[in-house]
N, C-alpha and C positions, 0 to 999 in steps of 0.2 A: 150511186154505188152503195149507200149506205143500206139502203132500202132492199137492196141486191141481197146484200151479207145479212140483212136481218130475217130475210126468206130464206135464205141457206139453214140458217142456223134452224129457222123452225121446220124447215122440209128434214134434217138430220135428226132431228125433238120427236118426229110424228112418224118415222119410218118404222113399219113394221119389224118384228126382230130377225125374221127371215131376209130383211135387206141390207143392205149398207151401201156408202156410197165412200166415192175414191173420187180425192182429185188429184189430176198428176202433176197442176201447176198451179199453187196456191195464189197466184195472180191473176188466173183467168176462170174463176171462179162457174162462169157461164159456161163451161167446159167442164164432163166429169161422169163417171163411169158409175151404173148403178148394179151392182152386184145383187141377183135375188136366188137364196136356196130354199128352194119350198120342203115343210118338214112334215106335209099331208097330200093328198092326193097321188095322182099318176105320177104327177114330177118329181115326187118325195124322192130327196138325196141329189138332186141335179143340181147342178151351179150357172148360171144362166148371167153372162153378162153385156151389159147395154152400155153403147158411145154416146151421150147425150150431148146435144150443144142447146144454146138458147141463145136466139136471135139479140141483139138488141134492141130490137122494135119490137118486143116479143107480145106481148098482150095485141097487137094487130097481124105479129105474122105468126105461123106455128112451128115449134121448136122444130131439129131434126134428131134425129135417131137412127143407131147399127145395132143391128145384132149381132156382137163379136163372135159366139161361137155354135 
C-alpha cells in the first residue's frame, strides 16, 4: 500500500495544471476522479471529468474508466 501512496503522490507532483484529481474516499485511494479543463484548443473552457478505478492486479490487468459527463 505504501508503494500505492507513493504513486499518488508523484501522479498529483506531475499533473498537468489543467488537471487535478479528487478523491471521494481518502481510504480507497485506487478509486478517484480526474478532472481536466483544457485552457487551448477546441476544448478550451470545458470541464471534462473521469471515474478512474485501478485494479489491484493492476500492472497485469488494465484500470477501468467513465466518462462522467
Amino acid at each position: 500500500m505504501l508503494s500505492f501512496f507513493l504513486e499518488v503522490q508523484e501522479m498529483e507532483a506531475n499533473l498537468p495544471v489543467t488537471c487535478s484529481v479528487k478523491f471521494l474516499n481518502i481510504n480507497e485511494l485506487h478509486r478517484f476522479e480526474l478532472i481536466v479543463n483544457p485552457n487551448e484548443s477546441f476544448w478550451s473552457g470545458g470541464r471534462f471529468v473521469f471515474s478512474i478505478e485501478i485494479p489491484d492486479d493492476y500492472n497485469f490487468v488494465v484500470g477501468f474508466y467513465l466518462i462522467l459527463n
